[in-house]
GUTORPA-534707 format. One record per atom (N, C-alpha, C, O): residue in one letter; x, y, z. Coordinates in pm, whole numbers, plus 32768, in hexadecimal, padded with zeros to 4 digits. Each point is the difference from the previous one (the first is absolute). Layout:
<pts>
aXYZ/...
</pts>
This chain:
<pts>
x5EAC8840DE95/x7FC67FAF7F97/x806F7FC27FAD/x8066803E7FE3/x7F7F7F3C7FF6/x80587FED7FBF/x802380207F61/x7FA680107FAD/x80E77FF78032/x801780647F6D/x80117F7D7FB9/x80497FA1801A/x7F49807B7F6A/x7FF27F7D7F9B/x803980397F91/x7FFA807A7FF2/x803C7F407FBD/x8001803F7F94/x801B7F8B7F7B/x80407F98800A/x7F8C80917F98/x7FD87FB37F64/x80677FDC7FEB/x7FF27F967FC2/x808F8085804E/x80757FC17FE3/x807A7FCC807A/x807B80037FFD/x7F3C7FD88051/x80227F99807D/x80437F5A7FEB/x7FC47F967FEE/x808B80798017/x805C7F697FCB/x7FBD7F988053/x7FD58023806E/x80187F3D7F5F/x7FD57FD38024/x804D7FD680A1/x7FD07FB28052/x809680887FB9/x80437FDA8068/x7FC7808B8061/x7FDD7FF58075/x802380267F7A/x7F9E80A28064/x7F847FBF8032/x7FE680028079/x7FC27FBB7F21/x7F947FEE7FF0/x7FEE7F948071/x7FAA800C8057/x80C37F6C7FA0/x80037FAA8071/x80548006806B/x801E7F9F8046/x800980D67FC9/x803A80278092/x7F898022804E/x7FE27FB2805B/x7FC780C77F8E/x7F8180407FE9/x7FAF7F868067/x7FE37FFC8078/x800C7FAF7F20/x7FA67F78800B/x803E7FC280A0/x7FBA7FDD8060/x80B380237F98/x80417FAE8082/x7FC18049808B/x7FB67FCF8056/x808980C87F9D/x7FD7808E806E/x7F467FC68024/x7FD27FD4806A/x7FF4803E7F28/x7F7F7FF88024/x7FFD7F6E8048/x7FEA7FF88079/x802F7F887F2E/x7FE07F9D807F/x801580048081/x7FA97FF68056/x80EB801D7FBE/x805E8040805C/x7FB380298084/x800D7FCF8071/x7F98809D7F62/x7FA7808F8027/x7F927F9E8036/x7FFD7FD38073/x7F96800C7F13/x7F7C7FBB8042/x802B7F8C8063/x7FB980018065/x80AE7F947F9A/x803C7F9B8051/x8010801D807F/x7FDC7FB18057/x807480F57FD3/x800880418062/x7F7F80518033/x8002801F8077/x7FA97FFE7F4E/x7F75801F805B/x7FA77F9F7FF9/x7F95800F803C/x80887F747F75/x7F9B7FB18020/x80207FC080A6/x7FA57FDC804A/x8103801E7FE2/x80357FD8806E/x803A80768065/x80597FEC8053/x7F69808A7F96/x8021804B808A/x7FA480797FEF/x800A80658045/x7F807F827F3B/x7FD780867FEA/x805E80A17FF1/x80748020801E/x7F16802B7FA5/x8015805C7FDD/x8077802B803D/x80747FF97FD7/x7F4F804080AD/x805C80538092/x80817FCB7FF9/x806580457FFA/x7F977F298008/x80877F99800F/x805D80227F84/x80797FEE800D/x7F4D80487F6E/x80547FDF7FB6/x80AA803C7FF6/x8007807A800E/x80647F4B7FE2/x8072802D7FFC/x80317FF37FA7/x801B7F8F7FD7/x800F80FF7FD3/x80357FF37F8D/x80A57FB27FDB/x80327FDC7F96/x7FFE801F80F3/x80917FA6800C/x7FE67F4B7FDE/x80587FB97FD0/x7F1680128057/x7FDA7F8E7FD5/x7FCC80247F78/x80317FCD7F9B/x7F8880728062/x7FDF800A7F5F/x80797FEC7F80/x800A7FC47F94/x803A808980B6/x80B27FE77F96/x80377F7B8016/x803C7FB87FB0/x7FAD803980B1/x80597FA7802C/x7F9E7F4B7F9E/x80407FA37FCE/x7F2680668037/x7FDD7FA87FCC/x7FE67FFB7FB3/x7FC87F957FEA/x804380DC7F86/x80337FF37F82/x807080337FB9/x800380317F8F/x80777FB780E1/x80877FF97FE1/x801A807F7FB3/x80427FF97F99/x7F7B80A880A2/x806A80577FB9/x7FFC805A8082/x7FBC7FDB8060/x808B80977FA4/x801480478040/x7F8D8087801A/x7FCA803E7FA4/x80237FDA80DF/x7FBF8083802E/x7FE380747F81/x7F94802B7FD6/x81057FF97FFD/x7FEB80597FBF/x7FBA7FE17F75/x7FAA804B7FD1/x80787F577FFE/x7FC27FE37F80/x7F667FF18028/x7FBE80457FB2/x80017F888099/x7F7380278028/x7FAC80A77FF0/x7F9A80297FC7/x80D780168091/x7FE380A27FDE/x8001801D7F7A/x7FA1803D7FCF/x80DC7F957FD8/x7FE9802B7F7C/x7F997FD17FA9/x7FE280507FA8/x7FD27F2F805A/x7F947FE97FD8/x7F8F803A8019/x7FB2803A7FB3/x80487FA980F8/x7F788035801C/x7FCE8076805A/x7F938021802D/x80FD80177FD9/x801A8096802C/x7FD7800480D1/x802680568050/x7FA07F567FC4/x800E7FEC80A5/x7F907F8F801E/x7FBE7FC07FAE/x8040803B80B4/x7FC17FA18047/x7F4F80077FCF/x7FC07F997FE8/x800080FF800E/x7FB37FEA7FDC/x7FEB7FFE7FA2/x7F867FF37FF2/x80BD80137F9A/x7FFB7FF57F57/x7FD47F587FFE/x7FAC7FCC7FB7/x80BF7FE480CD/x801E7F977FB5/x7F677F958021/x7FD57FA07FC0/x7FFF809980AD/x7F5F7FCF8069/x7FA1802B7F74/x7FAA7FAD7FE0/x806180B97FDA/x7F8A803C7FAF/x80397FBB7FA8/x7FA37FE77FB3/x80D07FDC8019/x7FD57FA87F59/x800E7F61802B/x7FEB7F9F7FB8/x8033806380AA/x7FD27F568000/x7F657FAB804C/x7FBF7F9C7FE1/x803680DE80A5/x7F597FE98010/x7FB0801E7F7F/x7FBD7FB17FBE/x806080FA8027/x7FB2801C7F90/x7FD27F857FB6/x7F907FCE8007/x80F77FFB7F99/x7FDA7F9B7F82/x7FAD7F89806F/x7F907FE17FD8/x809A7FE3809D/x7FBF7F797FED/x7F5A803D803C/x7F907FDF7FD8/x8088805F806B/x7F31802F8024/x7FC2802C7F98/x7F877FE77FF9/x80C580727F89/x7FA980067F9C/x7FF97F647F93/x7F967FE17FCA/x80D47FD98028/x7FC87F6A7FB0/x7FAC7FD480A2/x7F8780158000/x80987FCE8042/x7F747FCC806F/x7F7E80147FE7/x7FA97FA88003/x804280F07FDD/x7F65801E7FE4/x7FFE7FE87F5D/x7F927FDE7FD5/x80BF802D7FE1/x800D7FE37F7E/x7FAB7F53800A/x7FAD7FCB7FB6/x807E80178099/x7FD77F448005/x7F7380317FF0/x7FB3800F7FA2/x804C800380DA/x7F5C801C801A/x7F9E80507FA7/x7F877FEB8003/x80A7805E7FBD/x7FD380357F81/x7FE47F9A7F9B/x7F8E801C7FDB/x80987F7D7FE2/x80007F9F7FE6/x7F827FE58006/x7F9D80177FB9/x808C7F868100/x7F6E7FC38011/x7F84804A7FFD/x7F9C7FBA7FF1/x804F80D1801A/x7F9980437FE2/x7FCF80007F9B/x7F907FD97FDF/x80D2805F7FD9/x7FCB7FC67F57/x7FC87F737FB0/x7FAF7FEA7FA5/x80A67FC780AC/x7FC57F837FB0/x7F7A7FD48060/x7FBC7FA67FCE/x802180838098/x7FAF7FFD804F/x7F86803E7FB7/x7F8F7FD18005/x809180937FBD/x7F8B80677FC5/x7FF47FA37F8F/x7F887FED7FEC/x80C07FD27FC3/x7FBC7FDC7F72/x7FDB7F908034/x7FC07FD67F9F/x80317FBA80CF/x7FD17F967FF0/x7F778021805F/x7FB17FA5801C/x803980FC801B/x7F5A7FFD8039/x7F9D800C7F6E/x800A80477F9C/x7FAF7F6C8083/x7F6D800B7FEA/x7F9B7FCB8033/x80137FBF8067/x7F52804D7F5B/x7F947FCC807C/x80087F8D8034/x7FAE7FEE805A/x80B47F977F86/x80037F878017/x806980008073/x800D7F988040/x804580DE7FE2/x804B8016807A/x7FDD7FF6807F/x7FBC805C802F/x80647F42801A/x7FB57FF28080/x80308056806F/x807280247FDF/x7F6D8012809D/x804A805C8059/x80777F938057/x806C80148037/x7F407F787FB0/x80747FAE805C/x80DD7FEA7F74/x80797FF68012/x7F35800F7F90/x8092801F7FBE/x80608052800D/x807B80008003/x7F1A80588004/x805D80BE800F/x8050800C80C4/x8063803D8028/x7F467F778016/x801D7FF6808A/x80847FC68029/x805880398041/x7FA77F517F91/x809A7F9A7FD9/x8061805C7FCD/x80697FEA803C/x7FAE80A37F46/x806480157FF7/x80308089803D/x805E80487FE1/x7F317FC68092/x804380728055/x805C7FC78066/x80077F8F802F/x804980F27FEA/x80597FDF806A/x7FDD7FF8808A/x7FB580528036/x808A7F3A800F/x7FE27FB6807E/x806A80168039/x806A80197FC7/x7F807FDE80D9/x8063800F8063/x80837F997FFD/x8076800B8021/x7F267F777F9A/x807C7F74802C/x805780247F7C/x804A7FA37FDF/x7FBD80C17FD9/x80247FE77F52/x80997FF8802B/x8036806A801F/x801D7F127FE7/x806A802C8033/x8065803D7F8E/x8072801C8026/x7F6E7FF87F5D/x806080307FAB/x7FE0809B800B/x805B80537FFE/x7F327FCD800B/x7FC380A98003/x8049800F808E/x8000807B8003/x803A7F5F806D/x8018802E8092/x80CA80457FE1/x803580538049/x7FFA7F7F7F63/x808280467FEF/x7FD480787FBD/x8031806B8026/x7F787F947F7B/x7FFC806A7FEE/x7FDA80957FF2/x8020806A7FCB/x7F567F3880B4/x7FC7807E801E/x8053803E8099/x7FCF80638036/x80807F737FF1/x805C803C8086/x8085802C7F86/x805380498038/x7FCA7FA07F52/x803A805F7F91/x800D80717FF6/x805F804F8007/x7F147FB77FE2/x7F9380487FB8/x7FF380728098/x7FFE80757FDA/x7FFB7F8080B5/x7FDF8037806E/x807F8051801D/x7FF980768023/x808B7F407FCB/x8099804E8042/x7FE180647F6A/x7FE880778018/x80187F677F70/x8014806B7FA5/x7FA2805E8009/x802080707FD9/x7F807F82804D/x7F7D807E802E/x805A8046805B/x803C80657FDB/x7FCF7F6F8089/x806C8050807C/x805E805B7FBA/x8002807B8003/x804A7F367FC0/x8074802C7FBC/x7FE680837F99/x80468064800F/x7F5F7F997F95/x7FDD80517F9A/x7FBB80608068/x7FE580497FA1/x7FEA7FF580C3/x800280618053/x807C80687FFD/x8008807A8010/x80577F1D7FD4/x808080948009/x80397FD57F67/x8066803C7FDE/x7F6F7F797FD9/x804E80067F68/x7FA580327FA7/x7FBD7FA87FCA/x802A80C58015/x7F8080217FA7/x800A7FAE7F66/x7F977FE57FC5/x80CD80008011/x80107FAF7F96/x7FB97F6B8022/x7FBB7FCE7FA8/x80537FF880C1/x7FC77F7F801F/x7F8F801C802D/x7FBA7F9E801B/x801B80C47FF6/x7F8E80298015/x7F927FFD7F7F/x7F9D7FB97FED/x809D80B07FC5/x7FBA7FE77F57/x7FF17F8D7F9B/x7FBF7FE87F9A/x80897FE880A4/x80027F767FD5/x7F947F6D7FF3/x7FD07FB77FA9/x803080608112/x7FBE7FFC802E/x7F717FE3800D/x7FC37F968014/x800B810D7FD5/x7F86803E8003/x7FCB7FC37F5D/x7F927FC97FF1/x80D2804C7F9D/x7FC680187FB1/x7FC87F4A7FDB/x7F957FD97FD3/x81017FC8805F/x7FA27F5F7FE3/x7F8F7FE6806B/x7FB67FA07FED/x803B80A88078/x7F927FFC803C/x7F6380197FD1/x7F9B7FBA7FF8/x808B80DB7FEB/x7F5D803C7FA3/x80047FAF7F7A/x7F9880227FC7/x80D37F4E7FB9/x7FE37FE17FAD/x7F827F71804F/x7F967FD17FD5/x809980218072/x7FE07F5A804D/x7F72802D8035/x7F9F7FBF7FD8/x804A80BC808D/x7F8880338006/x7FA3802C7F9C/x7F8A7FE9801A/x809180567F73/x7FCF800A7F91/x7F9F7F7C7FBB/x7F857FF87FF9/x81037F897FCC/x7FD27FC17FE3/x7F847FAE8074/x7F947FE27FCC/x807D800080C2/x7F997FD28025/x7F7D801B7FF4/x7F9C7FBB7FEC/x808180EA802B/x7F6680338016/x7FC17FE57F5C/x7F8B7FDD7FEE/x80C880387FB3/x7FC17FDD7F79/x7FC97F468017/x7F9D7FD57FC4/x808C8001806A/x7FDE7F708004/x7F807FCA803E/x7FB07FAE7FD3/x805480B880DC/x7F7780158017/x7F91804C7FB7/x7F877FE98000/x80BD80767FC5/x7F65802D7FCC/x7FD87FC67F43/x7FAF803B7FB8/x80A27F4B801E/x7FD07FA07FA4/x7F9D7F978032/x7FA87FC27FC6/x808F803E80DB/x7FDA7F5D8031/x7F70804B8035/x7FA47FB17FED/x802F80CA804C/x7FAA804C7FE8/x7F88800A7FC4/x7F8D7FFA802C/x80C080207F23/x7FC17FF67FBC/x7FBF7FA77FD5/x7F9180147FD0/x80BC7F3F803C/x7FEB7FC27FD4/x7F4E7FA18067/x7F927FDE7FD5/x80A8801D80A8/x7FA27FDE805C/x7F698063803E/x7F957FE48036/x80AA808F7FA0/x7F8080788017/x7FFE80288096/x7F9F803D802F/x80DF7F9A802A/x800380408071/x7FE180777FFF/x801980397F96/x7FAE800D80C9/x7FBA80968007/x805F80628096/x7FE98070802C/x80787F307FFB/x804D8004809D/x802C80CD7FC4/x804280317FA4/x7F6C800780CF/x804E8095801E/x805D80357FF8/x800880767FDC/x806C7F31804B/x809480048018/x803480057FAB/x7FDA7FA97FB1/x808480A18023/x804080347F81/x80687F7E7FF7/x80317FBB8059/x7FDE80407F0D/x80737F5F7FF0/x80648027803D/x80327FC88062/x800180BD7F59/x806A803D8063/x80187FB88097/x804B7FA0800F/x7F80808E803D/x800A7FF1808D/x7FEE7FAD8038/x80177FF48078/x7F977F787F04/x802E7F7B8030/x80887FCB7FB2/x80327F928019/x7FFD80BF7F93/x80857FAF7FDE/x805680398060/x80617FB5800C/x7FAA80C1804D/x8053803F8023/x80167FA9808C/x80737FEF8028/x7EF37FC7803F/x7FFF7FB38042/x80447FA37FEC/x804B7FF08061/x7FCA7FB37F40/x80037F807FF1/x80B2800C7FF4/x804E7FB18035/x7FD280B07F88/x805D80228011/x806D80288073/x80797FEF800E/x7F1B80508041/x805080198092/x7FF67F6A8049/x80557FE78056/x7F3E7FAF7F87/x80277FAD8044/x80617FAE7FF1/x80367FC5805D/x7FE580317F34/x80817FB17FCE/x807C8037804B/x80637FB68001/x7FA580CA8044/x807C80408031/x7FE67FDB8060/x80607FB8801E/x7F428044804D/x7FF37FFE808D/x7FEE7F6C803C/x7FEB7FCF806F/x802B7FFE7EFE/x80257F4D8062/x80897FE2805B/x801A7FA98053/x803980D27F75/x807A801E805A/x7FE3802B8082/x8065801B8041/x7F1F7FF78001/x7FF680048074/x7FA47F808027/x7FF67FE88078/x7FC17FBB7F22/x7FFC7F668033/x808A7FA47FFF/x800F7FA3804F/x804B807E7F56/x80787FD08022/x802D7FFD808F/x80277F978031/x7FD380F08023/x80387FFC805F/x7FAA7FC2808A/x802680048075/x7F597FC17F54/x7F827FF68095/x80557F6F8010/x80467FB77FBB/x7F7A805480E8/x803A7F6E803B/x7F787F967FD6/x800A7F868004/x7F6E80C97FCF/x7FDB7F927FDA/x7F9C806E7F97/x7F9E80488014/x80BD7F957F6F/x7FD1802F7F81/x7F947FA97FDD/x7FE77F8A801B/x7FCD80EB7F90/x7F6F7FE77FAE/x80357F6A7FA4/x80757FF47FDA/x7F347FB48010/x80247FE77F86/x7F887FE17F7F/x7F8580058008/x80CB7FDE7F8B/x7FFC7FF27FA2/x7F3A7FCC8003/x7FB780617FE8/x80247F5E8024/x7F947FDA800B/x7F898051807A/x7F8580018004/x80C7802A803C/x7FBB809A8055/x7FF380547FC7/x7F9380358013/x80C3800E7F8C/x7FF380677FA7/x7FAA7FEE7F91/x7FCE80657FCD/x80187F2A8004/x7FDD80077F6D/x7F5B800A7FFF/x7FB9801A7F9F/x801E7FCB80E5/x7F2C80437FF4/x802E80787FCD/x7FF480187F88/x8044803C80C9/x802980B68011/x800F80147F5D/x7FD080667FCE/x80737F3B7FE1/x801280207F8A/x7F6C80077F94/x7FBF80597FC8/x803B7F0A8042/x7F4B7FE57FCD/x7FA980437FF1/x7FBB80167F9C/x804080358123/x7FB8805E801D/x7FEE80767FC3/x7F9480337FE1/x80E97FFE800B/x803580817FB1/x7FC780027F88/x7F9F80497FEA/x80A77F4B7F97/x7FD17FF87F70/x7F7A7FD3800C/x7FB580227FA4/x80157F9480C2/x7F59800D7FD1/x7FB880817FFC/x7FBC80367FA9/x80697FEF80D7/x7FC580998020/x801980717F95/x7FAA80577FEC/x80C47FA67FD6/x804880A07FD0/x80277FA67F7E/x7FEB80507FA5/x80457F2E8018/x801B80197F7A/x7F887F977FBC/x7FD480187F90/x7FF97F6A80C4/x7FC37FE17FA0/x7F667FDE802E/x7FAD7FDC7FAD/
</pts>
């Protein structure tokens, strides 16, 4: 993990900053497995060892730079949940709420949900990137299911299915477009979105 501390010179602070670009630059271009900490130094100009002294090894340095950007990632998305929740009411149509789920073609959501997939891998053997993790995961699940069961309330759906276990869906689908990424002839965007309709008519509104 990496050692922070309250009185870190601003020159610590943007070495730090370099390592991490450095870091995400190198698994965004060879992944996780690929990564080499000799390019990592080498592409923010300090040395091997000064890496260890920051971030104490290889996996210190995977758990604070995935860590921070997957937790602001769902941090985003936290966001849109929220402002999502104050602008439902009965005048909310299902076709609105449909538009700001995530789609297969979303090409800005596709970096980072194959991100989001090597650091799952990864946090298997870093329990720190693991907690991390887990914990912006259950905030992002949290807030949805609160969102379904306003939009719930608001429409008088009666759907069986716990909000839970439709935010937890909607959620896994957003991960598993990384396996429409890889089809030779992926779903798209307009194939998927009855499946969606379908869903919030049935279970939220």
């Amino acid at each position: 993990m990496s050692r922070t501390s309250l009185t870190e010179s601003p020159e610590v602070l943007a070495t730090k900053s370099r390592i991490a670009a450095s870091t995400l630059k190198e698994v965004r271009k060879h992944g996780i497995l690929g990564l080499r900490l000799a390019d990592v130094a080498e592409g923010a100009n300090v040395s091997i060892p000064l890496i260890y002294k920051y971030f104490d090894d290889r996996d210190g340095l995977l758990a604070a730079v995935l860590g921070e950007i997957i937790e602001r990632h769902f941090a985003e998305e936290l966001d849109s949940i929220h402002q999502l929740m104050e602008m439902l009411s009965k005048s909310t149509k299902l076709e609105d709420i449909a538009a700001l789920m995530p789609k297969p073609g979303d090409t800005w959501r596709r970096e980072r949900r194959w991100l989001r997939v090597e650091a799952k891998a990864a946090a298997r053997e870093i329990p720190a990137l693991r907690a991390q993790i887990a914990t912006a995961m259950a905030n992002v699940e949290q807030a949805t299911t609160l969102l379904i069961e306003k939009a719930r309330s608001i429409s008088g759906n009666q759907s069986k299915v716990p909000a839970r276990t439709i935010a937890w869906m909607i959620i896994a689908f957003s991960d598993g477009f990384t396996n429409n990424d890889l089809s030779k002839d992926p779903i798209s965007d307009e194939q998927y979105e009855p499946l969606i309709r379908d869903l919030l008519a049935s279970h939220v509104f």
